[in-house]
N, C-alpha and C positions, 0 to 999 in steps of 0.2 A: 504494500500500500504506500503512495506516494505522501510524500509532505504536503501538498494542499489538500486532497482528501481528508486528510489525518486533522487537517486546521476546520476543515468543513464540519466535520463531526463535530468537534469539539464547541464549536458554534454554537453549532444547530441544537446541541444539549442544551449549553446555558440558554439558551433563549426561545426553548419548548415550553414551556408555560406561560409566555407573551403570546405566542406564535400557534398555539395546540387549535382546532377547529372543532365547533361543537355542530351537531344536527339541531335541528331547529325544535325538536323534542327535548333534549338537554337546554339549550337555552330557556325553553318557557321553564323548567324544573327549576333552572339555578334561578331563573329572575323571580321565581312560584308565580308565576301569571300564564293566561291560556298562550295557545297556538295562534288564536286569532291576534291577541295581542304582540305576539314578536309579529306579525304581518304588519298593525300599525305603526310597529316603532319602525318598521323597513321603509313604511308609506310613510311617515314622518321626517325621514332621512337621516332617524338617530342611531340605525345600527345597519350595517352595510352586509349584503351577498354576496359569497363567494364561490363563484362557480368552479368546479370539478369533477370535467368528465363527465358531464350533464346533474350532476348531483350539487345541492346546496347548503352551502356550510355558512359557518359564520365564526369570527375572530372573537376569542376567548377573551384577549385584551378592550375588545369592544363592551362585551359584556359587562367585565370587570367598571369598566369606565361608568355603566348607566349605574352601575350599582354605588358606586360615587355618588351618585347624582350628576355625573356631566357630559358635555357631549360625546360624540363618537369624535376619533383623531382624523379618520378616514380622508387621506387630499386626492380627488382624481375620482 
């Protein structure tokens, strides 16, 4: 295994629980609100989709963020 590889992993560990994607089942659990409401907060523009491979996920940090109380970071 190469030295960037080796730097890539090591990365991608520390910043797996910034970076981790929840289904939109886990999201309504951790936020305790329905399914229809992670749809508002998507129509809202407080918690952004992330498409994969035709499936949709959503940024754990995003989460984290409402559960602050504050916006989503999401630029773009």
């Amino acid at each position: 295994m190469n030295t960037h590889i080796q730097t890539m992993k090591i990365e991608h560990t520390q910043n797996s629980a910034e970076d981790k994607l929840l289904r939109k089942k886990q999201v309504a659990h951790t936020l305790a609100c329905s399914l229809r409401t992670v749809d508002r907060l998507v129509n809202a523009g407080r918690l952004t989709r992330v498409r994969i491979l035709g499936g949709i996920r959503f940024r754990f940090s995003q989460v984290q963020n409402l559960m602050k109380g504050g916006q989503h970071d999401f630029q773009g």
